[in-house]
C-alpha positions in Angstrom: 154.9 199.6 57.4 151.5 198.1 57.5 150.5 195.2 60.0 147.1 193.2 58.8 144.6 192.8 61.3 143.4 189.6 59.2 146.9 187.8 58.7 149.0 189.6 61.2 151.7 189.7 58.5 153.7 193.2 58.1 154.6 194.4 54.7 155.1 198.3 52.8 152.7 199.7 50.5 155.2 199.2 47.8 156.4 195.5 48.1 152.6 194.6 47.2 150.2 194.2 44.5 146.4 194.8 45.5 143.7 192.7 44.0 140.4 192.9 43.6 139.2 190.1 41.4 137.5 187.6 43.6 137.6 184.8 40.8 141.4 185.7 40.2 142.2 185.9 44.0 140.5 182.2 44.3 142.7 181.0 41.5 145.8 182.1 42.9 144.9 180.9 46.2 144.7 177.8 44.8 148.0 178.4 43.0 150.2 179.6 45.6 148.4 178.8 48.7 147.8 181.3 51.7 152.0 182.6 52.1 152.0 184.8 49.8 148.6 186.6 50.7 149.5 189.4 53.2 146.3 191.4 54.1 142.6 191.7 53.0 141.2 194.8 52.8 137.4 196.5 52.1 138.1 200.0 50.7 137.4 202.4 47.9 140.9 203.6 47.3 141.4 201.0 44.5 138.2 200.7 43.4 134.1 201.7 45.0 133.6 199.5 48.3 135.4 197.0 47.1 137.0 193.9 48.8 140.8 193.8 47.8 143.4 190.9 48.4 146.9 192.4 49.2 149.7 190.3 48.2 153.6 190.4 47.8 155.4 191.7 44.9 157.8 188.3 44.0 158.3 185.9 41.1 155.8 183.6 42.4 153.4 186.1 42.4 154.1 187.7 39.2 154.7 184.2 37.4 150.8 183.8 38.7 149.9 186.8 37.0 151.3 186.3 33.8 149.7 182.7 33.9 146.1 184.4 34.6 146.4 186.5 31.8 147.3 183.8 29.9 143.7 182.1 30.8 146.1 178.9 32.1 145.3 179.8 35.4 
């Protein structure tokens, strides 16, 4: 288990979904709001130096997905 320094929330590797699409993170901020956001991170393990949003793995999230690649986000 992970704790975020940023959020102080607690969550596995696996029960996420990492993303590092600034305009796509803003959208589903907007979306869902902040609950579902678990940890913020600035790596290169998912992509070079890049700033990646760690959220959970539900059906709000994944109903958010589907909608952004829909472009009805």
């Amino acid at each position: 288990m992970i704790t975020s320094k940023i959020t102080g929330k607690t969550y596995s590797p696996t029960d996420v979904v990492y993303i590092s699409n600034v305009l796509q993170v803003k959208k589903m901020l907007d979306y869902l709001g902040p609950e579902d956001l678990y940890d913020i991170l600035w790596t290169s393990e998912k992509r070079p130096d890049a700033l990646v949003f760690v959220w959970a793995r539900n059906d709000r999230t994944k109903e958010c997905k589907l909608l952004w690649d829909q472009h009805k986000l």
